[in-house]
C-alpha positions as CSV (number, residue, x, y, z in Angstrom):
1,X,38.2,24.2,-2.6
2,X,40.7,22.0,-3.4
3,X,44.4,22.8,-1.5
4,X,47.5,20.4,-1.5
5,X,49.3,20.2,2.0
6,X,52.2,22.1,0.3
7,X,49.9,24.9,-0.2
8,X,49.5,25.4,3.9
9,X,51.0,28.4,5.4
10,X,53.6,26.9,8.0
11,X,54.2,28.0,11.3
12,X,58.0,29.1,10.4
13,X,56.1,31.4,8.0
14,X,54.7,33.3,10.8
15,X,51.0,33.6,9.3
16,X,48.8,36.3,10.2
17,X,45.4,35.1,12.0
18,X,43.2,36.1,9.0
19,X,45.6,33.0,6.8
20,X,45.1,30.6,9.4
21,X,41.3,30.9,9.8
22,X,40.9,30.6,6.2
23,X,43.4,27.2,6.0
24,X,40.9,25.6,9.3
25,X,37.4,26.8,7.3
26,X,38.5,25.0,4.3
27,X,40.0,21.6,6.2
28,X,36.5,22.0,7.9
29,X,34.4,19.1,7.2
30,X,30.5,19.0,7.7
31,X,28.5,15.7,8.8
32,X,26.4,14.3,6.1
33,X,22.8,15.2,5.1
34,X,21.4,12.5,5.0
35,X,17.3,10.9,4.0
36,X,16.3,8.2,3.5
37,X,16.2,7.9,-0.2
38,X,20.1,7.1,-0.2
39,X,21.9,3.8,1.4
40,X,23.5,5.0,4.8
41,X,26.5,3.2,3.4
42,X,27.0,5.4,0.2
43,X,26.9,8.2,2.4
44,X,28.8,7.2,5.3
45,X,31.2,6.1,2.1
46,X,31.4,9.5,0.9
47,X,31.8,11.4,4.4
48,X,34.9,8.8,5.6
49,X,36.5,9.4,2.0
50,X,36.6,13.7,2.7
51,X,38.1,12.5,6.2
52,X,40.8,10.3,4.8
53,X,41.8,12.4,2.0
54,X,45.4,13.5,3.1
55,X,44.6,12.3,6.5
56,X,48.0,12.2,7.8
57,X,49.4,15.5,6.1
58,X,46.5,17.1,7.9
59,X,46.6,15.6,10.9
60,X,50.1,16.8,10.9
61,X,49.6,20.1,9.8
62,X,46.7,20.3,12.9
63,X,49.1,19.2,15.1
64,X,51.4,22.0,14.2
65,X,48.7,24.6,15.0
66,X,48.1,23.3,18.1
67,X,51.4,23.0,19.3
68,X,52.2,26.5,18.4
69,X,52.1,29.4,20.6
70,X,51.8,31.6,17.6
71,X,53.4,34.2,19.4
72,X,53.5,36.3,16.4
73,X,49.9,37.0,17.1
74,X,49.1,39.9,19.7
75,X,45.7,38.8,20.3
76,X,45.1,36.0,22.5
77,X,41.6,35.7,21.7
78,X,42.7,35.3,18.4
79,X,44.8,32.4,19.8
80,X,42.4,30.1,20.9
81,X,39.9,30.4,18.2
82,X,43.0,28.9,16.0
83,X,43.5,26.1,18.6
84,X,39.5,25.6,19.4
85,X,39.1,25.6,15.3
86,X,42.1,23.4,14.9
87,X,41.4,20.8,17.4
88,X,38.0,20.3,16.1
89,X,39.2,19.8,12.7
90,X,41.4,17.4,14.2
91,X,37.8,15.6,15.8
92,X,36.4,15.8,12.7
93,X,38.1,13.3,11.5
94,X,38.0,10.2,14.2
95,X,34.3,9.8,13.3
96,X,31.2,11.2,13.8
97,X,30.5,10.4,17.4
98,X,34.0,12.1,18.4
99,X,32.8,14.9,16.8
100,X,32.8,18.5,18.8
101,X,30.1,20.2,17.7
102,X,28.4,20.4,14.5
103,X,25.8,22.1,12.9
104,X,23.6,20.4,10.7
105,X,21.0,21.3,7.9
106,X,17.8,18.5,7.7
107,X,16.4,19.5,4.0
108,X,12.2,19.1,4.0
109,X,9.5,19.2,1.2
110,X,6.1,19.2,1.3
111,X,5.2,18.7,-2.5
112,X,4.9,22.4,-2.5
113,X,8.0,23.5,-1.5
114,X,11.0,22.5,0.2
115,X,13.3,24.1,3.6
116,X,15.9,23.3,5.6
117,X,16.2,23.3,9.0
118,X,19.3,24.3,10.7
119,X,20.4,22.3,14.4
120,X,23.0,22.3,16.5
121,X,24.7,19.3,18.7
122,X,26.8,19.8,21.1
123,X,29.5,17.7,21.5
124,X,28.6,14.1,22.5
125,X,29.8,13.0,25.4
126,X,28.8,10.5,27.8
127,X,25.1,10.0,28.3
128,X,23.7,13.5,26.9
129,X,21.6,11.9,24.3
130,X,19.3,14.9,24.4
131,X,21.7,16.4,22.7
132,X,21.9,13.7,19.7
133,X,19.6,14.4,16.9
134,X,18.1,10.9,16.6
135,X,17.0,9.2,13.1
136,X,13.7,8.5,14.5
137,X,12.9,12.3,14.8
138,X,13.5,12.8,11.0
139,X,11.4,9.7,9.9
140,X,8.5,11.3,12.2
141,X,9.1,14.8,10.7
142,X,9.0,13.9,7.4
143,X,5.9,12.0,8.1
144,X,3.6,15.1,9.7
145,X,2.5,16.4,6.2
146,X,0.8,12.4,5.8
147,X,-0.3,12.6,9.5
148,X,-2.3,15.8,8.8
149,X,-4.1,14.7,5.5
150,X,-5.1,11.4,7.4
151,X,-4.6,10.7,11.3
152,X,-5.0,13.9,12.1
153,X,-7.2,15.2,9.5
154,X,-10.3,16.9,12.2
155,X,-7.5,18.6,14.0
156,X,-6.3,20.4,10.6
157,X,-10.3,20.7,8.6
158,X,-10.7,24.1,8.1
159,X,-14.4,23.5,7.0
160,X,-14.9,23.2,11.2
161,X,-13.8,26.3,11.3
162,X,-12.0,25.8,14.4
163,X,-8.1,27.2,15.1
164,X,-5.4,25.5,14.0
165,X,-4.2,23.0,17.7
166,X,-1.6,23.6,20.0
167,X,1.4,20.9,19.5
168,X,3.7,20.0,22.5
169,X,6.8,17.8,21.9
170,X,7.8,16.3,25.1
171,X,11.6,15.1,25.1
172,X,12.3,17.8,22.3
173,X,16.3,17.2,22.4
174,X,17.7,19.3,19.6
175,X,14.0,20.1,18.6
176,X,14.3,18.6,14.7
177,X,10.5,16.8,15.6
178,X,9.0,20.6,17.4
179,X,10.3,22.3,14.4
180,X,9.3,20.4,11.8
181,X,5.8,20.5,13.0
182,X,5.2,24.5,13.3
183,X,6.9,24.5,9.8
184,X,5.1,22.0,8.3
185,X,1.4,22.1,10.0
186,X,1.6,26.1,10.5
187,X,0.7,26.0,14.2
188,X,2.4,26.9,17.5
189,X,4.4,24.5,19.1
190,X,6.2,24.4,22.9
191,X,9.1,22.3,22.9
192,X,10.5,21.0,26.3
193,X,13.1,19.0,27.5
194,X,15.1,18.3,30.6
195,X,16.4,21.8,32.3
196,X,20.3,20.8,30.9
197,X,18.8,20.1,27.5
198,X,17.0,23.4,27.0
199,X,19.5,26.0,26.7
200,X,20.8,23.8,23.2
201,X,17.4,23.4,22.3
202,X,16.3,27.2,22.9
203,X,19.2,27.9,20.8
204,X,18.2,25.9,17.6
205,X,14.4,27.4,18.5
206,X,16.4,30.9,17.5
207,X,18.2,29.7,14.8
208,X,15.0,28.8,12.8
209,X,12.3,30.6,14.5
210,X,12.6,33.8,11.4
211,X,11.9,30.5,8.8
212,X,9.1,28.9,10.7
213,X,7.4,32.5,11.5
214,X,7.6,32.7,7.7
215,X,5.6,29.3,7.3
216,X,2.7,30.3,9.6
217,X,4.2,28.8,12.9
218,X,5.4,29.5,16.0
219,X,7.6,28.4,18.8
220,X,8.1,28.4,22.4
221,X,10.2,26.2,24.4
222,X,10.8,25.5,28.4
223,X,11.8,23.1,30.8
224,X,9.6,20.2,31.0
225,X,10.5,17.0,33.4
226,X,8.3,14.4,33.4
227,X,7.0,13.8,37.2
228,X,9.3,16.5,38.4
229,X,8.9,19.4,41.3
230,X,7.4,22.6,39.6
231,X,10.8,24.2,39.9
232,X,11.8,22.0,37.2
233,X,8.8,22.5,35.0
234,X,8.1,26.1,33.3
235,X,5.0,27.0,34.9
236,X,4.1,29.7,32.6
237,X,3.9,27.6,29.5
238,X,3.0,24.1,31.0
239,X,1.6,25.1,34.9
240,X,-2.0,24.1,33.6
241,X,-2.6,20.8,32.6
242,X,-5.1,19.5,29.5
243,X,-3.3,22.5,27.1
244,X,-2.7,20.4,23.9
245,X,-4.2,19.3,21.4
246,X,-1.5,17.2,19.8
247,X,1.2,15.9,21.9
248,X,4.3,14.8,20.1
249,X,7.3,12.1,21.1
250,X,9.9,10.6,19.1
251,X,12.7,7.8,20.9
252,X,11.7,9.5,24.0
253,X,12.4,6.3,26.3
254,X,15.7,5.0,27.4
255,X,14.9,3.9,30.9
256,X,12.7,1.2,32.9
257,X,10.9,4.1,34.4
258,X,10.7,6.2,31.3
259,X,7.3,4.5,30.0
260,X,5.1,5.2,33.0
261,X,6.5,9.0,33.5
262,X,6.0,9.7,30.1
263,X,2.3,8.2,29.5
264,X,1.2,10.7,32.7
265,X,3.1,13.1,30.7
266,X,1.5,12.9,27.9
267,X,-1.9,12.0,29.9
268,X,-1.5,15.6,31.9
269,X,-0.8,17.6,28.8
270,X,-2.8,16.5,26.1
271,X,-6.2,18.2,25.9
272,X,-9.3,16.9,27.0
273,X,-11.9,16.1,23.9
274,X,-12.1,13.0,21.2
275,X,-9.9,14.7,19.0
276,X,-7.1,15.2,21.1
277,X,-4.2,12.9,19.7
278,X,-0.7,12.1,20.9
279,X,1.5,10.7,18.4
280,X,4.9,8.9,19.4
281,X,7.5,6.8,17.6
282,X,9.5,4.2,19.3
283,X,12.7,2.9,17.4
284,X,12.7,-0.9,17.7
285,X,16.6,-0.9,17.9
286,X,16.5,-4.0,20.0
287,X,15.1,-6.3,22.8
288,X,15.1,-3.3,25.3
289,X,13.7,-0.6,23.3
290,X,11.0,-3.1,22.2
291,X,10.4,-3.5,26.1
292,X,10.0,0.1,26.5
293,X,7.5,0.0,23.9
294,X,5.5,-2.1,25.5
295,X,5.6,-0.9,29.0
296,X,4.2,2.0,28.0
297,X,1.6,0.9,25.6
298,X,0.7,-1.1,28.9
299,X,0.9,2.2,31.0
300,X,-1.4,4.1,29.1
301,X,-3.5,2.1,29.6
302,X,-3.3,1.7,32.8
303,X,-3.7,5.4,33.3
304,X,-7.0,6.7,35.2
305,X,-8.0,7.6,31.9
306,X,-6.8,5.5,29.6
307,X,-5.5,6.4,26.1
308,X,-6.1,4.1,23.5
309,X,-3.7,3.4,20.8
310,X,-5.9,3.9,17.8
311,X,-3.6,3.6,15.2
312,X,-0.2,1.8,14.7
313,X,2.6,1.5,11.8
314,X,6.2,1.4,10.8
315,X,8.6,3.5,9.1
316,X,12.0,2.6,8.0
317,X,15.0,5.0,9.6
318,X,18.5,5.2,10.1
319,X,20.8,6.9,13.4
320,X,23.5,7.8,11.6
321,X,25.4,7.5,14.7
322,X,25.7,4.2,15.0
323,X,29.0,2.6,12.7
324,X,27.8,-0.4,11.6
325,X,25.9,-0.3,8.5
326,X,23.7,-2.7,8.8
327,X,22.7,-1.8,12.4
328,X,22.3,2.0,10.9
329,X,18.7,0.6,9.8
330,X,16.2,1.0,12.1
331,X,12.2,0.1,11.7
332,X,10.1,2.8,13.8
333,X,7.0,1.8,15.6
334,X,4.4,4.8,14.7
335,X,1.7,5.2,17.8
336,X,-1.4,7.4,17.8
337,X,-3.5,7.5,21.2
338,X,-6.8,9.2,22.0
339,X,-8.8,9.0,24.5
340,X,-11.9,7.0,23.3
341,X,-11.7,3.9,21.6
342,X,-10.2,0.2,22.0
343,X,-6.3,-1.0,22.0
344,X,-5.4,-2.7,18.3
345,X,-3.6,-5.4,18.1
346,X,-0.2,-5.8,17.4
347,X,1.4,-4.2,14.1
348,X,2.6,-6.0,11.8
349,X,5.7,-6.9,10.2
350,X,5.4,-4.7,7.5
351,X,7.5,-1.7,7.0
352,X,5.6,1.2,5.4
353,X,7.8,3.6,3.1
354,X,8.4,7.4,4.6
355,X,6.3,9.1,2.0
């Protein structure tokens, strides 16, 4: 809806509550969708132009809410839903990453037919990046339908007439990866994250748990960290080791110890068999993510049992997070161990389109 600063109730007006809600829902402004059919520029473009539109008159007008002690209204929890709603409007528009939160909708298609997913960040601040839904995880999402007509195909052959596999995403964060795959592939899925990351992360489990029962799947999510004590694993869904048949990991790695803990993650929880596969993606931001990459390429094999890395590729992404356009792009190493085979060498320089 389109409202000229004039329009705004004022605060000398004495507005009622229901006026002032409405004013804050229609200043609200949403991150972008984004995919990567459409230059992060245009759309980064298109999201600072709806902050900058009467930028200052807003800002102003904000400022006026919050400043108020509205003390024409009775109800104080009325109150501070018009100054939480007011200061985040105010967020909204100093960029995405000093954003409160936001909820986002990640649009899918299969060729058949297409859903959105709906997840929630939190507000980030300082190093909570489990609570950042990362570029990587939407290049790997999009990518499962591919993954299941060839990588995975055995797992997914209903001539074998075996049940569909259990998935486990390790490092879920907001869960975009876990939920794409019991919508997509029609199977159960257990996300898990750190025990601070999972109340977020069992929340956008609720939020789309009706649509991905709809789909065939299912979903169950726990705490899950790598190498920890067992009070800080759920025992119930991941006490027993050799569960899963496809283990899933997108950007899971941001420190020197990450690549060993998660390769005996992923070594404890993937099922035992030939067809077992674990499939991880590894943004190749810069010189220390590429480092990661390696060390644990390195550490599974260097595992008791090694797992093999029998496939490799790259994707193009984009973090949307991340202002520079240019450094928006990122090229995501695609992984796929088992546990027979021999290590390939290197992938190439070649970036494969998301299909």
């Amino acid at each position: 809806m389109n409202i000229e600063a004039l329009d705004f109730p004022q605060m000398w007006e004495r507005p009622s509550y229901t006026q002032l809600a409405d004013i804050l829902k229609i200043l609200e402004l949403s991150p972008p969708i984004w995919n990567h059919k459409r230059r992060r520029s245009e759309i980064i473009e298109e999201q600072e132009s709806l902050a900058s539109q009467r930028k200052a008159e807003v800002t102003r007008y904000l400022s006026s809410i919050i400043k108020s002690p509205l003390s024409w209204i009775e109800d104080d929890d009325e109150k501070e839903v018009l100054w939480t709603q007011a200061s985040k409007r105010m967020s909204e528009r100093c960029g995405r990453t000093a954003m409160g939160e936001v909820v986002r909708s990640w649009p899918f298609e299969d060729g058949i037919d297409e859903f959105e997913l709906i997840i929630r960040e939190p507000a980030l601040t300082g190093d909570s990046l489990g609570f950042k839904t990362w570029g990587s995880s939407y290049v790997l999402s999009q990518h499962l339908p591919r993954l299941a007509e060839t990588s995975l195909f055995r797992l997914f052959d209903e001539t074998l007439g075996q049940p569909r596999p259990d998935v486990l995403e390790l490092g879920s964060g907001t869960g975009l990866l876990g939920l794409a795959a019991a919508a997509f592939w029609k199977v159960p899925v257990a996300l898990s994250d750190l025990p601070n990351i999972v109340p977020n992360l069992r929340e956008n489990v609720a939020k789309n748990a009706d649509l991905v029962k709809s789909r065939g799947g299912s979903l169950t999510v726990g705490d899950l960290t790598w190498g920890g004590s067992e009070d800080e694993i759920d025992q119930a869904l991941f006490g027993q080791p050799n569960q899963f048949k496809i283990v899933l990991a997108a950007d899971p790695m941001y420190d020197d110890d990450h690549p060993a803990l998660l390769a005996s993650a992923i070594s404890e929880h993937l099922a035992l068999g030939s067809d077992s596969r674990a499939v991880v993606m590894v943004p190749r931001r810069d010189a220390t993510t590429e480092r990661l990459r390696e060390s644990f390429c390195r550490a599974m094999l260097d595992l008791d049992t090694p797992l093999f890395c029998e496939e490799e590729d790259e994707l193009a992404g984009q973090d949307d997070w991340i202002e520079d356009d240019e450094a928006g792009n990122v090229r995501c190493w695609l992984g796929i161990f088992s546990r027979g085979g021999s290590p390939l060498p290197a992938v190439s320089d070649a970036v494969s389109a998301v299909v």
